[in-house]
Each structure stands twice: as C-alpha cells, then as structure tokens.
C-alpha positions, 0 to 999 in steps of 0.5 A: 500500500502506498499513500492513502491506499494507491500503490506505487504503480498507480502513481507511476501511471498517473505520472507517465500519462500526466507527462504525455499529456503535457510533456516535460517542458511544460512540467518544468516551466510550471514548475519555475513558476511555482517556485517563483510564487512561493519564493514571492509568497515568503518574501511578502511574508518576511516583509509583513513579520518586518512591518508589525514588529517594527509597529509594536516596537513603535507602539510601545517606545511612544507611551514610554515617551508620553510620561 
C-alpha cells in the first residue's frame, strides 16, 4: 500500500500519462513558476513579520515617551 491506499504503480501511471499529456517542458516551466510564487509568497511574508514588529516596537517606545 502506498499513500492513502494507491500503490506505487498507480502513481507511476498517473505520472507517465500526466507527462504525455503535457510533456516535460511544460512540467518544468510550471514548475519555475511555482517556485517563483512561493519564493514571492515568503518574501511578502518576511516583509509583513518586518512591518508589525517594527509597529509594536513603535507602539510601545511612544507611551514610554508620553510620561
């Protein structure tokens, strides 16, 4: 038994007639394009984490300020 009850060679089959169907250039350019979106996905990600600590440290310097 393989994963969630498909075996081995139903995978194999699933992967020749996905790789007849749209041939290997088309897999491999898909395949930049998603690794660009993920790449963008954690970029924007990083940049979110960035912007709400920078405005929690900025949240609490300026009631320090005040007194």
């Amino acid at each position: 038994m393989g994963l969630g009850g498909i075996s081995l060679w139903q995978l194999l089959i699933v992967l020749l007639i996905v790789v007849l169907v749209f041939g290997t250039k088309k897999i491999r350019s898909l395949g930049g394009d998603l690794d660009g979106a993920m790449r963008d996905f954690r970029k924007g990600m990083n940049e979110t984490e960035t912007a709400v600590e920078e405005a929690v440290e900025e949240a609490a310097v300026k009631p320090a300020a005040k007194s």
